[in-house]
Structures are given as C-alpha cells and as structure tokens.
C-alpha positions in Angstrom: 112.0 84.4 11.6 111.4 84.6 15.3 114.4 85.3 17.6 115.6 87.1 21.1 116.4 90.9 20.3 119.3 92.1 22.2 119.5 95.8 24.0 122.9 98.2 25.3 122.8 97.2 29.2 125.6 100.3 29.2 122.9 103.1 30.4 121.4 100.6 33.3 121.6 101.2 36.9 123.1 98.2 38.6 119.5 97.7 40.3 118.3 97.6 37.0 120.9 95.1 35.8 120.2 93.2 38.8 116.4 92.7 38.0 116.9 92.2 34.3 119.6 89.2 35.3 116.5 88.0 37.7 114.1 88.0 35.2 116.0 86.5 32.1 116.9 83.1 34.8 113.2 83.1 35.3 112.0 83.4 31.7 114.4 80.3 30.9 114.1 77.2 32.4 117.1 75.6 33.3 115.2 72.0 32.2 114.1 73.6 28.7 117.9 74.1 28.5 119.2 70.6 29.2 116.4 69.3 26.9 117.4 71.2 23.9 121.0 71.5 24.3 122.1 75.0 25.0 122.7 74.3 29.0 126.6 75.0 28.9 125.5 78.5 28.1 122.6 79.0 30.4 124.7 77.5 33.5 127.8 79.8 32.3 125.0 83.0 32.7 123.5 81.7 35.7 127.2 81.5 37.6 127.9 85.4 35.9 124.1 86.4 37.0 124.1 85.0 40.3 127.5 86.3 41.3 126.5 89.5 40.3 123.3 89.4 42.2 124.8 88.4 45.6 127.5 91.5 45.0 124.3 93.5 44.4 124.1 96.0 47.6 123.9 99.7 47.9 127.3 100.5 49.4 127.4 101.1 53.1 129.3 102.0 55.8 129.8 100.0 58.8 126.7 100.8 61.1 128.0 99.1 64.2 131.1 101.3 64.2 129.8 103.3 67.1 128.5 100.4 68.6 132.3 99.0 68.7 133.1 102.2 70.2 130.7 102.5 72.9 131.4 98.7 73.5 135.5 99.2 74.3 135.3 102.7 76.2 132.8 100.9 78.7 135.0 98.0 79.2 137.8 100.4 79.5 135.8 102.7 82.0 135.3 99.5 84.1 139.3 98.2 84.0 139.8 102.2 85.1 137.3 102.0 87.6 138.1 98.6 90.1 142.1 99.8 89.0 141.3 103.2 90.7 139.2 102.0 93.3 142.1 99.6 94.5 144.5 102.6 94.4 141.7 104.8 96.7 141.8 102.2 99.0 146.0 101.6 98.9 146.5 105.7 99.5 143.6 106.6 101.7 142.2 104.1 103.7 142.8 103.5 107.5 142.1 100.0 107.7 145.3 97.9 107.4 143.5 94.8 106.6 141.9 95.9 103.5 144.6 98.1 102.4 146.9 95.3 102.8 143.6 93.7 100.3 143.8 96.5 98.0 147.6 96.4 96.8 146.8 92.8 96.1 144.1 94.6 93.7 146.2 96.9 92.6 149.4 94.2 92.0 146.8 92.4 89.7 145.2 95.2 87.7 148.9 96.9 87.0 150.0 93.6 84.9 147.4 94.5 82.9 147.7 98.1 83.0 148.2 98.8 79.1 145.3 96.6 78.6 142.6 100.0 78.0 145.3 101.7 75.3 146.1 98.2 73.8 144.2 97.5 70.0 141.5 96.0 70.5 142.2 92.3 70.3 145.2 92.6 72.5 143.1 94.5 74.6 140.6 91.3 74.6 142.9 88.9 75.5 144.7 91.1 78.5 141.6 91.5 79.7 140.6 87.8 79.7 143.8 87.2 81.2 142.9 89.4 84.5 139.6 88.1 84.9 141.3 84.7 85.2 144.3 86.3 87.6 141.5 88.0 89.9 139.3 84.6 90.4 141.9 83.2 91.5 144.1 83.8 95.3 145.2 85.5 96.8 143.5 88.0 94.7 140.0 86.7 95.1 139.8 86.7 98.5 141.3 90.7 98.5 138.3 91.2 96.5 135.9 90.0 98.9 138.1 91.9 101.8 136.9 95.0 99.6 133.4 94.4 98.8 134.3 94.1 94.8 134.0 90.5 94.1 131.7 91.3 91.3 134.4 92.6 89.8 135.9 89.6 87.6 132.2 89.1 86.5 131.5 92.6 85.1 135.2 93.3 83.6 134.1 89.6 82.0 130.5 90.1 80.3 131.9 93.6 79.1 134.8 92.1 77.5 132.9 89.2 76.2 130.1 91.8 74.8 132.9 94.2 73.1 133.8 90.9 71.4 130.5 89.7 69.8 130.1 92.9 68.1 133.7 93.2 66.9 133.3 89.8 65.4 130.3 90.2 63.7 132.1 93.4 62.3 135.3 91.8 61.3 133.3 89.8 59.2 131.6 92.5 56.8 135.3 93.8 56.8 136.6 90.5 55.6 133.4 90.1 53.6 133.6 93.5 51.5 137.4 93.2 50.8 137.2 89.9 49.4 133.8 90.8 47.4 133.8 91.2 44.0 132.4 94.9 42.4 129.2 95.3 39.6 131.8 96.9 37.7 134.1 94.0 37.0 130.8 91.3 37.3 128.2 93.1 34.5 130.3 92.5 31.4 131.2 88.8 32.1 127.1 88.6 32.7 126.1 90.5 29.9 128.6 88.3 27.5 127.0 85.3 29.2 124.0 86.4 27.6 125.0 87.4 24.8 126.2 83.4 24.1 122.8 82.2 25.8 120.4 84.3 23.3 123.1 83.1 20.0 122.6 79.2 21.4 119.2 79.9 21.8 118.7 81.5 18.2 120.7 79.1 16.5 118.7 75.8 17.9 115.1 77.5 16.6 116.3 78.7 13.3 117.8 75.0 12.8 114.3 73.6 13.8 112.5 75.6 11.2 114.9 74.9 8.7 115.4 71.4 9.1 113.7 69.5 11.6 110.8 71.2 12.1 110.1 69.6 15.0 106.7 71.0 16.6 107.0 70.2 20.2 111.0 72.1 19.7 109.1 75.1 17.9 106.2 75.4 20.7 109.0 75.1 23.7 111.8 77.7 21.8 109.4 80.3 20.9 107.7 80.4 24.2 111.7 80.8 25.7 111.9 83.1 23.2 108.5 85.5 23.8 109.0 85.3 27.1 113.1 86.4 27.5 111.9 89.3 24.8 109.2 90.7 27.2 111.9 90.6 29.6 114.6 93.0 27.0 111.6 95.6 26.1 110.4 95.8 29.6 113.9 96.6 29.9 114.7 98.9 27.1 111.8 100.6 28.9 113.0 101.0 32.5 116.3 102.4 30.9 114.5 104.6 28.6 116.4 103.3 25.8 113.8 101.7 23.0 116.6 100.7 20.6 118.1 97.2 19.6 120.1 95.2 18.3 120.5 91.7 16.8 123.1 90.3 19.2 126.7 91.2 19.1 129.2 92.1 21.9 128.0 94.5 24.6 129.9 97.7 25.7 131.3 97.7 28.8 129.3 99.5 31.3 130.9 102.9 31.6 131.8 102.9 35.6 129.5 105.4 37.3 131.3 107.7 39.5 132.4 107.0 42.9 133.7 108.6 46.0 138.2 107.5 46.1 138.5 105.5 48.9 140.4 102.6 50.3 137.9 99.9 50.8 139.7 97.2 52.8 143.2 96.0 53.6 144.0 93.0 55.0 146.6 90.0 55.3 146.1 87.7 51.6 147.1 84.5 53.1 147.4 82.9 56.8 145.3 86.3 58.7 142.8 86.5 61.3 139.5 86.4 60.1 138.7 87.9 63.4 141.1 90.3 63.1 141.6 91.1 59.6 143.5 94.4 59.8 145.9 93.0 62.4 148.8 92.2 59.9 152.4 89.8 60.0 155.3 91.7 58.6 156.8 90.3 55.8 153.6 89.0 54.2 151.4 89.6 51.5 149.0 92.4 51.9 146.0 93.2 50.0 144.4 96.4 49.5 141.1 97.4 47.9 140.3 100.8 46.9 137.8 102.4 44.1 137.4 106.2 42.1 141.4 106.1 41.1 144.5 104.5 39.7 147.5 104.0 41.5 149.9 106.2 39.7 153.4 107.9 41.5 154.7 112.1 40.6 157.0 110.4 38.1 154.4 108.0 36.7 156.0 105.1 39.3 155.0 103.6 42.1 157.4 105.2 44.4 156.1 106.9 47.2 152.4 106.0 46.6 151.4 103.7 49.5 152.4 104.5 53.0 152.8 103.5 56.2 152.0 106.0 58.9 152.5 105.7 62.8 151.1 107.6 65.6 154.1 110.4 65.4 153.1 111.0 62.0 156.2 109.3 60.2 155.3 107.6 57.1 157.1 104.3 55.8 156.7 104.1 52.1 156.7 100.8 50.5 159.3 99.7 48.6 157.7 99.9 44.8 159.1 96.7 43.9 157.3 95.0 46.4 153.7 96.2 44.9 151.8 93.8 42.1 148.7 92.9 40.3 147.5 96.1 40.3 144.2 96.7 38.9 142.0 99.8 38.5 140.5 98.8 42.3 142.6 96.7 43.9 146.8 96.0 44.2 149.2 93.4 46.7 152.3 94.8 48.1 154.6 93.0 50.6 154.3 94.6 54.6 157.4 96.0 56.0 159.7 93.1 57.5 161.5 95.2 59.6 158.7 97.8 60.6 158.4 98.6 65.1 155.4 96.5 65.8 152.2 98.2 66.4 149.2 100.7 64.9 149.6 102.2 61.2 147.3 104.4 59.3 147.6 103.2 55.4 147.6 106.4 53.4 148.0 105.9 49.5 149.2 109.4 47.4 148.7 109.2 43.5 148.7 111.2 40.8 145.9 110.0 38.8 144.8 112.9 36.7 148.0 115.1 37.3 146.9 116.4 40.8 148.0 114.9 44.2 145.3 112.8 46.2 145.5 111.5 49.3 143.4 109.0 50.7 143.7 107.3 54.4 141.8 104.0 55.3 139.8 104.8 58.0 140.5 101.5 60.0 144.2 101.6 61.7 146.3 98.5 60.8 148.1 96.4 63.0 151.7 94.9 62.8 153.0 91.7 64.5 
C-alpha cells in the first residue's frame, strides 16, 4: 500500500534540514490538510519548521563592531578637540576678551569632562547634555567670541551618528540572545513530522480500506508522491539511501562548536538599547554554547564571575544561579556590587580540565 517513507535527519547539515523543512511545507498544501483532516498536525510542523527556518543563519560576528568604534573615538576626538582649544585660548592667548570667552568654554566642556571615558550610553547622553549647555548663554555667545560656533553642531551630528549605529547593533545583540538554536529547534521539527506523515498515512490506508473514496485517493497519493520525492532527494543530499517506516527520530547529534558566551543581558525590565547595561539585584540571563556549566567540586561555586577593571573578580553566589541548560543559565546580579564596567568570565570544569571563557562585550551595572 502506498505511504510516505521516513529517513534519519541525524547526518544533515542544518542548511540541509532547512531546505528539506522548505520543501516538505511546499509538497503539502495547507488546504489539502484542512480538507482531509490532518491540519492539527500540519500547523504543529509548520510552527516547528518555520521557527527553525527563521533561526536558520550561519553564525556571525558583529560586523559593525569597528564601525561602533570608529563612530565613539571620533566623537571623542571632537569633545577633546573644542575642550583643548578652549584651554589654548584660556593659557596662551593675549586677548582678554576672548580669553575671558574661552574659560566660559572651558567651564562648560569640564562638566562634561568624563563624558569621552564614560560607557557609551552615558557617554551619549553627557554629550547631548553639553550640546544643549553650549547653545545656550552665556556660552553661545563665547563661542562666537572664538570663532567655534560650529561647535554644538559637529559635537551633535557625531553623537547623534555614534548612536544610529549602536542601536542598530544593540538590536542583533538583543536579537541573538533571545534566539532560539537549530540544536534545540530540529527535534521538535522532525517529531512534527514524524506525526504529519503517521496522520497522513493513517487517512489513505483508511480510504483504501473502507471508503474508497476516489477523489480522497487521487488528492492523498499525490501528497504522498510528492512529500516522498522530497525524503529521497533528501536521503540523497545526505548521502544516506536508507529508510525507515516512521518511528521516532534521533536527536541530531550537536556538531561541534567554538565555547563561547553568546549574549548576557537583563531578563526582565532592560534596555533594549542598551542591553548589556544591567540593574543590580535583577535577573540576568546568559547564553553561551560548546560546554556545560560545571564547578572543580562538580558545583556551581566559583563558575561565573564578575570582573572589574583592576582585575578583581566577584563570583556569584551559586544559589542565586538557575535553569541551567546545556546553552544557556539565569543568575541574580550582585545587589551590592560598585556601579560600573564588568567583564563576565565563566570557569568550568566540563570535561575535567579548567576553561575560561570571557564575553567579549563589557557589562554595565546601575
């Protein structure tokens, strides 16, 4: 009797899984499936398959990164710049007038002089704050006295630019650390299937049995024909030819990756502009792939950490870490940790041997 054969998915690429999900929601029409009856199982794949497409991506690092860069040292050369200039014309100038102009300057740019070594959304919002300060007086007029009343406009569009392309990459930060990974979305797919082919199946062997409807045997067997030249085409790219009649599907065996942490960031109430700037005191995600979090003693003491400029590292209280997964864990920030920039370093022993691995983004507590 005529049915869909099934194949091991196990040896596939995840571009190969990819197209195979693509072909099979092609080869099945979604009306063919409310007409007959199995459409709780083809909407249950199509959720799996279409969540696993959109995850579908070839990793990639953050291509803007020197963009971001280039964009803050050039609004920080230009803070340094009019800040100096002001102090040229305070220590070295004859004329009273306009060095009486400049420490007006000056006055201005030290309130924001911390504003260049600040993280960079503080250092956006000092900035903006200036601008504002030097368009208005006295400090606009001692700007024209100088021959710098540009200077509000350029400190401005560099700030404003720094911030465009820090947005945009905030949000592929935010995006990847809340993104599910192929390894976690293939095996709720391929079980999807797997209940989609059995429906499918079960409805044409009940036809021929005992209805033998001939409009349900035409419409089933081309659904049929069609999602099988779909499993040997893929059999084929795999280079796998054997099958099987249904059954569960092995989980993919996860192909190796790099250890890394792939995000952090606040799990409730953060900026999604700003999503490694974190609260103390509140729940903090962390993402990571290629290990387990495991302490010397098999634990989780001393495995994540904290660590500040001085190279002092804050280990999170154990207690305080949960739902920990094979890529991803929670832990509750330090309450009581000195406000500002931390690397997150995590030390486990997965395997037996120490590995350390640092996020490469700095964190930031409030």
């Amino acid at each position: 009797m005529l049915k869909i054969v099934n194949a091991s998915k196990s040896k596939a690429k995840n571009a190969q899984h990819a197209q195979f999900v693509t072909d099979i929601l092609a080869a099945i029409p979604k009306a063919i499936a409310e007409q007959y009856g199995f459409h709780l199982q083809y909407s249950a794949f199509a959720l799996a398959g279409n969540n696993e497409l959109l995850c579908f991506q070839p990793d990639r690092a953050y291509l803007d990164t020197p963009d971001v860069a280039e964009a803050d040292d050039f609004r920080d050369d230009l803070f340094y710049f009019y800040k100096k200039l002001a102090q040229i014309y305070v220590d070295f100038y004859p004329d009273e007038e306009k060095k009486k102009a400049a420490r007006t300057v000056a006055f201005a740019f030290d309130g924001a002089q911390v504003a260049a070594e600040a993280d960079y959304s503080s250092e956006t919002s000092l900035l903006t704050d200036l601008v504002e300060k030097l368009r208005t007086e006295p400090y606009a007029s001692a700007l024209t006295t100088l021959g710098i009343e540009e200077a509000p406009d350029e400190i401005e569009a560099a700030n404003q630019a720094f911030h465009e392309i820090f947005k945009k990459r905030s949000t592929e930060v935010r995006e990847r650390a809340l993104s599910m990974n192929m390894r976690s979305l293939r095996p709720k797919t391929d079980e999807a299937f797997n209940a989609l082919i059995e429906a499918i199946n079960v409805l044409y062997a009940a036809n021929e049995m005992v209805a033998k409807d001939e409009q349900t045997r035409t419409d089933l067997t081309k659904v049929i024909n069609d999602v099988n030249d779909v499993m040997i085409s893929f059999r084929r790219s795999i280079g796998s030819g054997s099958s099987s009649s249904g059954g569960d599907e092995p989980t993919p065996e996860p192909t190796p990756v790099t250890p890394e942490i792939t995000a952090v960031y606040q799990k409730e109430g953060g900026d999604p502009e700003n999503p490694h700037r974190i609260e103390r005191g509140k729940q903090t995600g962390v993402e990571y792939q290629g290990f387990t979090l495991k302490g010397q003693d098999g634990t989780l003491e001393h495995v994540i950490g904290l660590v500040n400029d001085q190279d002092y590292i804050e280990w999170i209280n154990p207690e305080t870490i949960t739902n920990v997964t094979e890529t991803s864990c929670e832990f509750t920030m330090v309450p009581d940790l000195t406000e500002g920039q931390y690397k997150v370093r995590i030390e486990t022993y997965d395997g037996g041997s120490p590995l350390v691995i640092e996020y490469p983004e700095p964190i930031t507590l409030w």
